[in-house]
N, C-alpha and C positions, 0 to 999 in steps of 0.2 A: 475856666470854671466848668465848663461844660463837658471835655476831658476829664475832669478829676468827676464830676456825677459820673459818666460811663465807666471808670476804674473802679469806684465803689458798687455800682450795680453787678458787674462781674465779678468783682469778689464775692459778693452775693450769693451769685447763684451757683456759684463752684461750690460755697461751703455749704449751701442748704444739698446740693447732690452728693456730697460728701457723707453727711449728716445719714440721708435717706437709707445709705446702703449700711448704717450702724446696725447690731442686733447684740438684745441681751444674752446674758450668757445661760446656762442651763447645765445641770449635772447630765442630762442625756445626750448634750450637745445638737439637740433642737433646732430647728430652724424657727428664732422668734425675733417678727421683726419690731422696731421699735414703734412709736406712734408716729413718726415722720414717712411709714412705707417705704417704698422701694423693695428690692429686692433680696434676700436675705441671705447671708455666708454661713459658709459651714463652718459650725464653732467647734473647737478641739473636747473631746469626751473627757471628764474630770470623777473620779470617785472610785470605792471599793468594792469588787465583787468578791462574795465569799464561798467557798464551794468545800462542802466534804462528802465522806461516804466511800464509794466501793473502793476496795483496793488495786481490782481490775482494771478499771477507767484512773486512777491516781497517776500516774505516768503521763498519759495523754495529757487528761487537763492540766498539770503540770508545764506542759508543753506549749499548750491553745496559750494559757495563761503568758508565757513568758514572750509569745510570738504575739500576743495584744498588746501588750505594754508597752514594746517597743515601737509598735504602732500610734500608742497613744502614752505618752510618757507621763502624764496626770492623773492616769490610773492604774489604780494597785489591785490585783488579783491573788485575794488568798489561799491558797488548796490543801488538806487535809485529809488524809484516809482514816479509818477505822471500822468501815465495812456499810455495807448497802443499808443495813436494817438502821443504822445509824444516819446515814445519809436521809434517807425518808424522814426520819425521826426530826431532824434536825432542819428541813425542809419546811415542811408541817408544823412545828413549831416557833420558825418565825429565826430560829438561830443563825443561819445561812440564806444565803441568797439561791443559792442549786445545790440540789443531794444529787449526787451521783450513785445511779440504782445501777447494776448487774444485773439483774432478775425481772422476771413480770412485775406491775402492780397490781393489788390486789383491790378488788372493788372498794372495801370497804378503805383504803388509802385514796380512794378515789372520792369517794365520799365524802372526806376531809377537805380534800381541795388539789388533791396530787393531779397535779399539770406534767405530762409526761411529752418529752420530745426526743426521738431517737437520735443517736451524733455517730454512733461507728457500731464494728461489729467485732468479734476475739470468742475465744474459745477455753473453757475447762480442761486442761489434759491430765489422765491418771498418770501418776510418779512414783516409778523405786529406785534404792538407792544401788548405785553403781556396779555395786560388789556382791548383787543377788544372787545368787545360789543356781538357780535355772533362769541366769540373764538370757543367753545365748537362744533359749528355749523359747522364750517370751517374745526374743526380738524377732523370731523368724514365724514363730505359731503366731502370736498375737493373742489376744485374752476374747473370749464371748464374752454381748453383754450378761448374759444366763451368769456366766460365773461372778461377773464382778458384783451382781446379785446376792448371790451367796457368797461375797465375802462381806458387805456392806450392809444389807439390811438380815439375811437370813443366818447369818453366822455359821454353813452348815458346809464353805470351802476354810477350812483351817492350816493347810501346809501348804506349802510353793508347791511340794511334790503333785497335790493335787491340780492344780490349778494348770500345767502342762501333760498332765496324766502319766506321772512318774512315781508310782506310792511308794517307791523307796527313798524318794528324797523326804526326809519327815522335818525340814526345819518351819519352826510355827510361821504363820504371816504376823506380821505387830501391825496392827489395823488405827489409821490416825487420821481425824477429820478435824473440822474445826466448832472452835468452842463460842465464836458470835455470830450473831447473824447477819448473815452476807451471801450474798449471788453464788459465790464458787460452791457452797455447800447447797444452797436451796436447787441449783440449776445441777448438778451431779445430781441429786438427789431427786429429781425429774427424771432424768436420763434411766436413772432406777425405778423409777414409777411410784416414788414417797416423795415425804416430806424430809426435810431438815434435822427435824428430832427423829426419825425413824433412822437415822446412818448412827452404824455401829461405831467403835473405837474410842482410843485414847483424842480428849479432845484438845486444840492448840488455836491460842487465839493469834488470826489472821494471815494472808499468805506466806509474809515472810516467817514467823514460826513453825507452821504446817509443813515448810520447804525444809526450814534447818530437821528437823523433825525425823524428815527424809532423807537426809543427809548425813547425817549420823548415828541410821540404825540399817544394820546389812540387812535386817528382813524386812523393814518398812514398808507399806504403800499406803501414797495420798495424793491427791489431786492439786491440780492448783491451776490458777489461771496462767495460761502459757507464755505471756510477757514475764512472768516471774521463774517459769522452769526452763525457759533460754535463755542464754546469755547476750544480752541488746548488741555485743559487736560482733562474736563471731556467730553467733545463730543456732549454735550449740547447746545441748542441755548442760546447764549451768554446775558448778563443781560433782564431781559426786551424782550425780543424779541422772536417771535415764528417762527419758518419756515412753509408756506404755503404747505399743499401738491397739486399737480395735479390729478384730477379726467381724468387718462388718458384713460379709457375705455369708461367715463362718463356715469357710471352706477349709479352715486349718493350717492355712498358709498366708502371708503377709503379701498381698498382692504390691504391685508396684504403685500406684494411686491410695493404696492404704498407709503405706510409711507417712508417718509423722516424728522420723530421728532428727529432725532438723526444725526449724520454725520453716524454712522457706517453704519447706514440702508438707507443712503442718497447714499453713496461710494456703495451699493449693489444693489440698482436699480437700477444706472448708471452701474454699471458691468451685471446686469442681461437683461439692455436694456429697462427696465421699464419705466426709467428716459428720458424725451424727449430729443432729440437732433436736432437742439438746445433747451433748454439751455445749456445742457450738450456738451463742449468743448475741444478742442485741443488747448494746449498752445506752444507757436511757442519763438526760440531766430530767429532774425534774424540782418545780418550782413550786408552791404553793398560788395555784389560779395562774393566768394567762400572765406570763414576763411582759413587763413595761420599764419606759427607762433605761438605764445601762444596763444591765443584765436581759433584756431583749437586745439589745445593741449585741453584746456580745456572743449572745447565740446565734444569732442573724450570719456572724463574722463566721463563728466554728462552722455552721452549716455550707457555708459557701466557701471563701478562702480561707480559712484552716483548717481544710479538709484537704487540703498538697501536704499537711505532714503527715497525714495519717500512716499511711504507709511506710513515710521514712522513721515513727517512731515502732511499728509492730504493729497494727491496727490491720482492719481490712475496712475499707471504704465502702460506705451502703448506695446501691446501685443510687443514681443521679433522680430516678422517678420520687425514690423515696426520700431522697435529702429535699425536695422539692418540695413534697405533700407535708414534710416537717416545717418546710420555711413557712409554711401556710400558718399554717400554727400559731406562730409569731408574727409575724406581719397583723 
């Protein structure tokens, strides 16, 4: 008898220690323990995060996204371009979970509740099409910003001829920007010292239009974000399409730290500083007020480890101080 009480008391107390280390579950995956205490397990993350906006950043998140899931298989990450001014819009409204901005925010989206936190960095590059007239010209002179000026807001460089200082070449430029609002035009459009609506041309909605654009017009130029004017395998400008470089010292010659024919050497001016800024950019998620929840959960993650793909998908990585002062942000 006395045997059989001490097997029941031990079962006892195995199941009540049992019991203690239980915890309810949570869409953030929370540590919440039950009313028995003990100690509390990490519960697996459950739910949707929804993310649209620039088409700059659409690649990457794309990426963060599918490198979460597999991390946490109960949530689904859904991502969406249509341009920055959309992403805010859609932020601020309650539609998504993160806009994905390209460009500064503006106070008065700040106003609203735009919660801004930085995740990577990429760059604007000017585009013409393959078969330009004074390619050979372009690639070795390189373009002033002075000129790109006067093609873009002043209208007052009209021929390729001009633009290499060859006034016998007289084929017109066809001038093509974009037609919503979005980072690649607000942030070129800095670089030029206006706004958005002050850029000339034939207008096309979104990168990839802006690029076809470029692609099948011999006198063309247009800008675009440089994830979209290289080609992701071989690092090349993508069919048709040549990237302009910047004559930033405006010495008339294409210094060796100036080429941007490639992405690799595109990614190393902007890291060496060569690469003007702007066009060269900070890409921003932003939230509507301070992320809680799965959607801090998973900015926490982009900020820290998946920031090892950044690189491998085109991106340039923001020094380690600032991915820090952003994790601030969230925490």
């Amino acid at each position: 008898m006395r045997a059989k009480l001490i097997a029941i008391l031990i079962i006892a107390v195995l199941t009540g220690a049992a019991l203690s280390g239980c915890t309810e579950k949570t869409e953030s995956g929370a540590q919440t323990p039950t009313p028995g205490g003990g100690t509390p397990a990490v519960q697996e993350l459950e739910g949707t995060i929804t993310l649209s906006g620039a088409w700059a950043l659409y690649p990457m998140a794309v990426r963060w996204g599918e490198e979460f899931q597999k991390l946490h298989p109960k949530v689904k990450v859904e991502v969406s371009a249509g341009g920055a001014g959309k992403g805010m819009a859609d932020a601020l409204g309650g539609l998504v979970d993160i806009g994905m901005v390209s460009r500064d925010v503006d106070p008065s989206e700040t106003a609203k509740g735009a919660y801004p936190i930085a995740v990577t960095k990429d760059a604007v590059v000017p585009t013409i099409n393959a078969n330009n007239p004074v390619l050979s010209d372009i690639q070795s002179k390189g373009v002033k910003k002075k000129t790109f000026i006067d093609i873009y807001i002043n209208g007052t460089v009209k021929t390729w001829g001009e633009v290499v200082g060859k006034p016998d070449v007289k084929d017109e430029i066809h001038v093509y920007t974009r037609s919503d609002a979005a980072g690649a035009p607000e942030i070129w459009a800095k670089y030029l010292g206006k706004k958005q609506e002050n850029l000339k041309g034939v207008a096309v909605y979104g990168d990839p239009g802006l690029l076809k654009s470029v692609q099948d017009d011999r006198l063309a130029i247009g800008f675009n974000n440089y994830n979209y004017a290289f080609d992701m395998k071989t690092g090349l400008p993508v069919q048709n399409v040549k990237v302009v470089p910047f004559d930033v010292n405006e010495n008339g010659v294409i210094d060796p730290d100036e080429d941007i024919s490639t992405k690799d050497k595109t990614v190393a001016a902007i890291k060496k500083g060569v690469f003007p800024h702007p066009p060269a950019r900070v890409e921003l998620f932003v939230t509507k007020g301070k992320p809680t929840g799965l959607k801090a959960e998973f900015i926490k993650w982009v900020l820290t480890d998946g920031q090892k793909f950044v690189d491998e998908v085109g991106y340039i990585e923001l020094p380690r101080e600032r991915l820090d002062d952003e994790l601030k942000k969230v925490s």
